[in-house]
N, C-alpha and C positions, 0 to 999 in steps of 0.2 A: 437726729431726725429719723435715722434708720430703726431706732430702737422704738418710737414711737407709731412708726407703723406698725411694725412687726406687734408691737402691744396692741393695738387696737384690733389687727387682723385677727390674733388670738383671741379676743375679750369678744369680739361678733361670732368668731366661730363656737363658742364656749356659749353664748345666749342664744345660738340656733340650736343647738345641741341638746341643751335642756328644754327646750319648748315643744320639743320634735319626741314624740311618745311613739312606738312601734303599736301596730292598729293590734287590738286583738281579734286572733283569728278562731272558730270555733273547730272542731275536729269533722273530718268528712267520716260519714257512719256508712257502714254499706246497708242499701238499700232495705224494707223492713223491719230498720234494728227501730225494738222498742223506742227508744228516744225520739225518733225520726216523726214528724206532724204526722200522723193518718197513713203511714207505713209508706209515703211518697219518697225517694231520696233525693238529699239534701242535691241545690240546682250544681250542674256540671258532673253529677255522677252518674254514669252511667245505668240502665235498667239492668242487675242479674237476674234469670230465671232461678227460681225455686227447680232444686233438682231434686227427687224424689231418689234415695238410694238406700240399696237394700241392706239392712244391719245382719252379720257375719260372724256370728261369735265360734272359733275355730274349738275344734274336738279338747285337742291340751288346754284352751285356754277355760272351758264350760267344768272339764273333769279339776283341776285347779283351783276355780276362785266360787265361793260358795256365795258369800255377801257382800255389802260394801257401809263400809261408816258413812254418814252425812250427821255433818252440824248443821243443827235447825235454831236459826237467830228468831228469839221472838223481837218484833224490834217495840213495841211497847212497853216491855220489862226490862228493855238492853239485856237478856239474860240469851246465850247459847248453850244447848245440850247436846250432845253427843248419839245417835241412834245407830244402830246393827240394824240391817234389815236384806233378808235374804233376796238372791237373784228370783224375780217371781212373787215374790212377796211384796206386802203393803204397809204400811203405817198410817196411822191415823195423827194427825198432829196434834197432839196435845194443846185443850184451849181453840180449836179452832175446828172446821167444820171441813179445813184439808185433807186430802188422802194421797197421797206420796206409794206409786209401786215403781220398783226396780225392773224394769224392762230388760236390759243387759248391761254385763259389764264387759269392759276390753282393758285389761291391762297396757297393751301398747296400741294404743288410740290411733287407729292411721284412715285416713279419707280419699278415695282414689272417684273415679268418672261414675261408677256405676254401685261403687260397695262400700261401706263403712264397716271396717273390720279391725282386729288385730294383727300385729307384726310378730307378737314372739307373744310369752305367756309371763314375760318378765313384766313387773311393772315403772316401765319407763314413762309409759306418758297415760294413766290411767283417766280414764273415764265411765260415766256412768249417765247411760239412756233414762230417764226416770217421765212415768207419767203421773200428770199434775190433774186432781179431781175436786173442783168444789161445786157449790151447788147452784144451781143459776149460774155460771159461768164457764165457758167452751172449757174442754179438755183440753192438756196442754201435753205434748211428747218435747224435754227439753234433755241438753248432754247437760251434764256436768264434769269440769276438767279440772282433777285436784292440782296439778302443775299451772293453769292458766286459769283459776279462776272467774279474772277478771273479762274471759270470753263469753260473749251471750250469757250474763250471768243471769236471774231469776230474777223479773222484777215481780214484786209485792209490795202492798201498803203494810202487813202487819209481819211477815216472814221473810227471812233468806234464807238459801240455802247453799254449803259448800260441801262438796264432794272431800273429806279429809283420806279416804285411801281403800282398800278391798282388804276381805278378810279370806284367806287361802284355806282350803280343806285340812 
């Protein structure tokens, strides 16, 4: 008799078990982030101000790093190329009516209250400030972080862009 409960208690816990699916749950975005409806964040998160800070590009790190490579994804052809383009300078995107300028670069990418600078002239966590120009549509000042890509990455319908590293004097 005891072996009969015991089997039944199993066989009902084994058919809640399976019926019982864990809810999916979607990722909380911080506030702004492209994904996000109408730049509103998602409910329960709190509101962060936008902080305006100022970019810091140190003496060693300016005399040092001359350019920075960026892969430019066409995503209509799935084809990625490779571009050099000098601190200062611009590219035109090939195929497309984008202009891509290197604003600075920081080899060791670091964010504090009032400045967004570099740490050393090594590159440990590089980054690259890049402004975005196309026509009929706002200007765009975005980082790109060749170690975290996947942060505030560049949305486009027809481009991406990854930051792949600097090129040293």
């Amino acid at each position: 008799m005891r072996k009969i409960v015991t089997a039944v208690l199993v066989a009902d816990l084994l058919v809640s078990f399976a019926g019982c699916k864990k809810k999916e749950e979607k990722p909380q975005l911080p506030p702004g982030h492209p994904s996000t409806e109408g730049g509103m964040p998602p409910a329960g998160m709190p509101d962060m101000p936008k902080v305006d800070r100022k970019v810091v590009v140190p003496k060693e790190v300016a005399a040092k790093w001359k350019s920075v490579k960026i892969a430019v994804e066409d995503k209509t052809k799935k084809a990625t190329k490779e571009y050099t383009i000098g601190v200062g300078s611009a590219l035109e995107v090939p195929g497309t009516k984008i202009k891509l300028t290197v604003l600075a670069f920081l080899p060791d990418f670091r964010m504090g209250d009032k400045e967004i600078t570099s740490a050393s002239d090594k590159a440990n966590n590089p980054a690259a400030q890049v402004l975005i120009q196309e026509p009929d549509k706002q200007d765009q000042k975005i980082w790109l972080y060749s170690m975290h890509p996947g942060i505030h990455p560049f949305q486009h319908e027809k481009i991406g862009l990854t930051l792949t590293g600097g090129v040293s004097k």
